[in-house]
C-alpha positions in Angstrom: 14.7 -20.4 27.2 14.4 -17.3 29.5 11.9 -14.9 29.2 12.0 -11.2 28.6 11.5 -9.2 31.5 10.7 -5.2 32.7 10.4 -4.9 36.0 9.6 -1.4 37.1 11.0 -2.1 40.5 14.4 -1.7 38.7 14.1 1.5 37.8 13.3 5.1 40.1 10.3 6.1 41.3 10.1 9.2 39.1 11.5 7.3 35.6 9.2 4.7 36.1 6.3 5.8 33.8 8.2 6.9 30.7 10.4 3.6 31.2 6.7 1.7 30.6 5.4 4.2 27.5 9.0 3.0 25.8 8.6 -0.4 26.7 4.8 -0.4 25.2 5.6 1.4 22.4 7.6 -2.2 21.3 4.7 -4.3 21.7 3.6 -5.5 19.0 0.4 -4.4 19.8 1.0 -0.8 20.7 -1.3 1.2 23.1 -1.5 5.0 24.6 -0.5 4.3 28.5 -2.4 6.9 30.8 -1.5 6.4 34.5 -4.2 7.4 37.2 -1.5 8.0 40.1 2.7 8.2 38.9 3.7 7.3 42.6 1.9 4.6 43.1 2.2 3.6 39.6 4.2 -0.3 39.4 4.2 -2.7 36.6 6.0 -5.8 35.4 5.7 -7.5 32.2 7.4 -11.3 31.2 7.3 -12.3 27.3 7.8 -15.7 26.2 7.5 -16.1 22.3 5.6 -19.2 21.6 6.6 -19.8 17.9 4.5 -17.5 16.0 2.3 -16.9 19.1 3.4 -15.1 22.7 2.2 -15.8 26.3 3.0 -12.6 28.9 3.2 -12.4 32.7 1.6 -8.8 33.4 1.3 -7.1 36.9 0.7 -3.3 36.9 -1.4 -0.6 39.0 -2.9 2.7 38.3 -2.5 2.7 34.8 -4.9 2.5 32.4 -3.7 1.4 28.9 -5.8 2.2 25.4 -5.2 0.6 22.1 -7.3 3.7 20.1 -8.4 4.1 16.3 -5.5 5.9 15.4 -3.3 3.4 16.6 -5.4 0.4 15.0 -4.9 2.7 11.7 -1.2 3.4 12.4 0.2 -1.0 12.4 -2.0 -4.0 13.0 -0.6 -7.5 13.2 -4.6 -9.0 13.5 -4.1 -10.9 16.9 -6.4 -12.3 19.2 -5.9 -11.9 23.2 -6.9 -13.7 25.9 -6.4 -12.6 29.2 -6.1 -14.7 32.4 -6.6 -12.9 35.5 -4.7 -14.6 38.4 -4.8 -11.7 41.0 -6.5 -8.4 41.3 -8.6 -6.6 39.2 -8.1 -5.3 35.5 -11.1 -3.5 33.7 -12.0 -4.5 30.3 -13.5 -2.8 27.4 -14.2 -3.4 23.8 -17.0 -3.5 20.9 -19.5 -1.4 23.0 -19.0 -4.6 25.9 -17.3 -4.3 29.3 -15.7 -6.6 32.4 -13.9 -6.3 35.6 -11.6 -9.4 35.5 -11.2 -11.2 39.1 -8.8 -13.9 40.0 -10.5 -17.2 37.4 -11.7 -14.7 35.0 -10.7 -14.7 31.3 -11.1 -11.8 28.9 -11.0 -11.2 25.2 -9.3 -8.9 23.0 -9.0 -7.9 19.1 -6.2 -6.2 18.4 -8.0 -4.7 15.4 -10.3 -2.9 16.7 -10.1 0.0 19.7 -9.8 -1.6 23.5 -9.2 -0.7 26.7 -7.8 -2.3 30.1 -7.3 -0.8 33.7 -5.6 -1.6 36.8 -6.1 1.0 40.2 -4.5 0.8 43.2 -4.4 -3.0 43.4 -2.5 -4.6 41.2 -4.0 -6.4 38.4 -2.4 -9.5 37.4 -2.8 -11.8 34.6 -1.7 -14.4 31.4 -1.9 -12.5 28.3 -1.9 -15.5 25.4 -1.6 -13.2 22.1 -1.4 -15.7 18.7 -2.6 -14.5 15.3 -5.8 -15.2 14.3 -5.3 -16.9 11.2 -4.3 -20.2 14.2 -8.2 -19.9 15.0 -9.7 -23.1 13.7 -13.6 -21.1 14.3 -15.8 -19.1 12.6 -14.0 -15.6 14.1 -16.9 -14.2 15.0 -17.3 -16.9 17.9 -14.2 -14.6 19.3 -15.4 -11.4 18.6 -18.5 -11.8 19.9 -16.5 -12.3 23.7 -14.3 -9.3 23.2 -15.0 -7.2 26.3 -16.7 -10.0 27.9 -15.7 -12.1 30.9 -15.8 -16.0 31.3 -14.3 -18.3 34.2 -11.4 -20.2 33.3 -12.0 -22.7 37.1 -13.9 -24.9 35.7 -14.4 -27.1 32.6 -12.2 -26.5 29.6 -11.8 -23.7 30.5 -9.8 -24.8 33.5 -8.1 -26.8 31.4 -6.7 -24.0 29.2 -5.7 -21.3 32.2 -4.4 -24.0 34.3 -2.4 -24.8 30.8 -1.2 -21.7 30.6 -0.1 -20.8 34.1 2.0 -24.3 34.0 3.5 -22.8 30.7 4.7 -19.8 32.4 6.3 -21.9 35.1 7.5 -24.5 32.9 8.9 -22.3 30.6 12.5 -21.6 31.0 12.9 -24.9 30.6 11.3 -25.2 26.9 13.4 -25.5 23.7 12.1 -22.7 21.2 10.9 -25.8 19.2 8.8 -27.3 22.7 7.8 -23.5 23.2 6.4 -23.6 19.5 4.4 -26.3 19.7 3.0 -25.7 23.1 2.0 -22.5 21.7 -0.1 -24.5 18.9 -2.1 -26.6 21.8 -2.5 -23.7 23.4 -4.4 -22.5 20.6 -5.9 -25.9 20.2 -7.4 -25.5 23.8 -8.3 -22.4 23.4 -10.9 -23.0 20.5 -12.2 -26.4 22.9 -13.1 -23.1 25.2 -15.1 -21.3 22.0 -17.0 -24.4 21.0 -18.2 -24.9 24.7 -19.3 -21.5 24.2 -20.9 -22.5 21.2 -23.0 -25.4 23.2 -24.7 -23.2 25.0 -28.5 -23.8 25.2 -30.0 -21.6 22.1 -33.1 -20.4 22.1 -35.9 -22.4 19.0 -35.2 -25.9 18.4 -34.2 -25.6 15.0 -31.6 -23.0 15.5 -30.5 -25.2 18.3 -30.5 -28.5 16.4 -28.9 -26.5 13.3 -25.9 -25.1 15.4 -25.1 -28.6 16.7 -25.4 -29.8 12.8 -22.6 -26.9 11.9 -20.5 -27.9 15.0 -20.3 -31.5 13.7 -20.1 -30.7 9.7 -17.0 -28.4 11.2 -15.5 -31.4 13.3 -15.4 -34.0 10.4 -13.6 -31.5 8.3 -11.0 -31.0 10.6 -10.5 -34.5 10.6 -10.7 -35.2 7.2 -8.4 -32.1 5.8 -5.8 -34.5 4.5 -7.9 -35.9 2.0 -7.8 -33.8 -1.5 -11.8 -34.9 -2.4 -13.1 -33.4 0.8 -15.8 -30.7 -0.6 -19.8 -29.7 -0.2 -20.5 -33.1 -2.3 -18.5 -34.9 0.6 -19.4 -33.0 3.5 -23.5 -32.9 2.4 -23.3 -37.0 1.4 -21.1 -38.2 4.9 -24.1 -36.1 6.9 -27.1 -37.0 4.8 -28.0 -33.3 3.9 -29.4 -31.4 0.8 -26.5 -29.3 -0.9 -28.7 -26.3 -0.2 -29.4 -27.1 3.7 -25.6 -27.6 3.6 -25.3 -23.8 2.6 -27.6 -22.6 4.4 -26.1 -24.0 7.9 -22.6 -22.5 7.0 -24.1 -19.2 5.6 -26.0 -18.5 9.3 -22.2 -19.4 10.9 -20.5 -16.1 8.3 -19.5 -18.3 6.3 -19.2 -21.1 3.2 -18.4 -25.0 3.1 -15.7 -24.3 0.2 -14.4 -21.0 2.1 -14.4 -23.1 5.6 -12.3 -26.0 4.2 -10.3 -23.5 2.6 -9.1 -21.7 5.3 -8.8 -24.4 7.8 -5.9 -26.4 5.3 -3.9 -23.0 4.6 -4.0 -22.5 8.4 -2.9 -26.0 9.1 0.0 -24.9 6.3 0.9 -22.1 8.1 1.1 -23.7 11.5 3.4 -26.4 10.1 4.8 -23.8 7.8 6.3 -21.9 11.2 6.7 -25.2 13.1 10.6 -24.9 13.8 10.3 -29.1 14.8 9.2 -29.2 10.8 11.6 -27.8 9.2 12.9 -31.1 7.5 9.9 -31.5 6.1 9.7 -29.7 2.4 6.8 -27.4 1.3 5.3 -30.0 -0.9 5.0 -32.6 1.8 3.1 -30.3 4.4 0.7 -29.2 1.7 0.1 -33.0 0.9 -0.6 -33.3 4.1 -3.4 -31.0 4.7 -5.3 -31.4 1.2 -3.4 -29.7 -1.4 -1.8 -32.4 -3.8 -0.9 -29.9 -6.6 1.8 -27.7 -5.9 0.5 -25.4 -8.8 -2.8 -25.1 -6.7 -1.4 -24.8 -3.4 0.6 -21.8 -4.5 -2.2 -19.9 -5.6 -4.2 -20.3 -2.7 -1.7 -19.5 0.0 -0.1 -16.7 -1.7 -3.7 -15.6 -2.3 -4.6 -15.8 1.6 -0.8 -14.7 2.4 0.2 -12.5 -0.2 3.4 -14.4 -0.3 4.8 -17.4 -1.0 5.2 -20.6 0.9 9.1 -20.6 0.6 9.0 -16.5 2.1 6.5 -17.3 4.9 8.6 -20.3 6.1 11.9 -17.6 5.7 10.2 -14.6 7.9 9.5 -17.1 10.8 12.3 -19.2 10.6 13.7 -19.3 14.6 16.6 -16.8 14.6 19.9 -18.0 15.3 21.2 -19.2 18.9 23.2 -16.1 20.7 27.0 -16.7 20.8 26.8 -20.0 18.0 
């Protein structure tokens, strides 16, 4: 697979700015481009579709790119951003919170809700991993609370997931669309090792401290015990010798419920496999089984309910397109 690429360097001097407003303006998450100096202005852009996510190669000076209200308003296809910053500096801003990004900075990004980024003379460079945030296996406001904020990606897991993603965009041309989907699913996979270590960090109080670490752990066994259809409070209170009520109270201080947690984490294990080109020979029935929902009857309900579509027409609308010139 080769990437998509704009390279301003292919077009005049004098084009070169309208040439990047029309190439924004197909992003699939649009912004209004203002640029600080038009002969100095430069800009490069790679995309590489991960399956239903999309890792970009971005380089650009003088420019400073805002995704406004109106714009949220106008089309929003709810996906989280994470940039990488590999060279330069690029400006951040969103949710009141700001950042310069150096090279082994990471910032984050909700697409709905206003941002802004900005590169001057010297070109800022950077990954830009875009994936919807339905993929997120975390309470979302561990994301949003980032967005506009900075954190280094050189050491720790974080390392782990920029040097991940950096590799990717080497490595890339030489992925299947199937390879490109599922690296795209441990790149989100990595990504949410990042949040938790976020997550770990020393709290203030004992008891919120202690309680945090009993949510991270309650939130660990389900993800590894989605598969079975009897996983609920009952379960989850009796396999970590709780009350029902401390049970509730530990999810309602994360945003959120045991029932609505489980919930969410099997239909977005569905819709993973659901998209999963590699899984296409498995049928609808067999990847709900796998993830907790038995009953087709009951399955249906709840992912057209979080989807408002079916299984069958979610499966269709990200079925991989055919190969060029088959």
């Amino acid at each position: 697979m080769h990437p998509l690429v704009f390279d301003t360097v292919e077009v005049p001097v004098a084009e070169r700015p309208a040439a990047w407003v029309e190439t924004m303006a197909l992003a699939q998450v649009t912004q209004r481009v203002k640029f600080l100096e038009t002969a100095r202005f430069s800009a490069r852009m790679e995309i590489m579709p991960l399956g239903v996510g999309q890792l970009s190669t971005l380089s650009y000076a003088s420019l400073i790119a805002q995704r406004t209200p109106r714009l949220v308003r106008q089309s929003d296809p709810e996906m989280y951003h994470v940039a990488v910053a590999t060279d330069g500096e690029i400006g951040i801003e969103q949710n009141r919170q700001s950042s310069l990004l150096c090279r082994g900075d990471m910032g984050f990004f909700d697409s709905s809700r206003p941002f802004d980024t900005q590169a001057g003379e010297t070109p800022g460079q950077a990954l830009l991993f875009q994936f919807p945030k339905s993929l997120l296996r975390l309470p979302h406001q561990r994301f949003t609370a980032l967005c506009g904020l900075s954190r280094p990606w050189t050491q720790g897991v974080g390392r782990l997931f920029g040097q991940f993603l950096v590799e990717l965009s080497q490595q890339y041309p030489h992925c299947t669309p199937q390879q490109a989907a599922r690296l795209g699913a441990t790149a989100v996979d990595l990504l949410t090792a990042v949040l938790a270590q976020e997550d770990d960090a020393p709290r203030d109080g004992d008891g919120e401290s202690q309680q945090h670490g009993t949510f991270l752990k309650m939130s660990a066994f389900v993800t590894e015990h989605l598969a079975d259809p009897d996983l609920g409070p009952e379960a989850l209170a009796g396999a970590h010798h709780v009350s029902l009520r401390y049970l509730h109270r530990v999810f309602q201080d994360n945003g959120t419920t045991p029932r609505t947690f489980i919930r969410e984490q099997r239909l977005d294990r569905c819709r993973r496999d659901l998209a999963d080109p590699a899984l296409r020979h498995l049928t609808i029935h067999a990847i709900a089984t796998r993830w907790g929902y038995p009953q087709p009857d009951a399955f249906a309900r709840a992912f057209r309910a979080a989807t408002g579509m079916s299984a069958s027409e979610y499966r269709a609308l990200h079925a991989a397109p055919p190969a060029q010139g088959s």
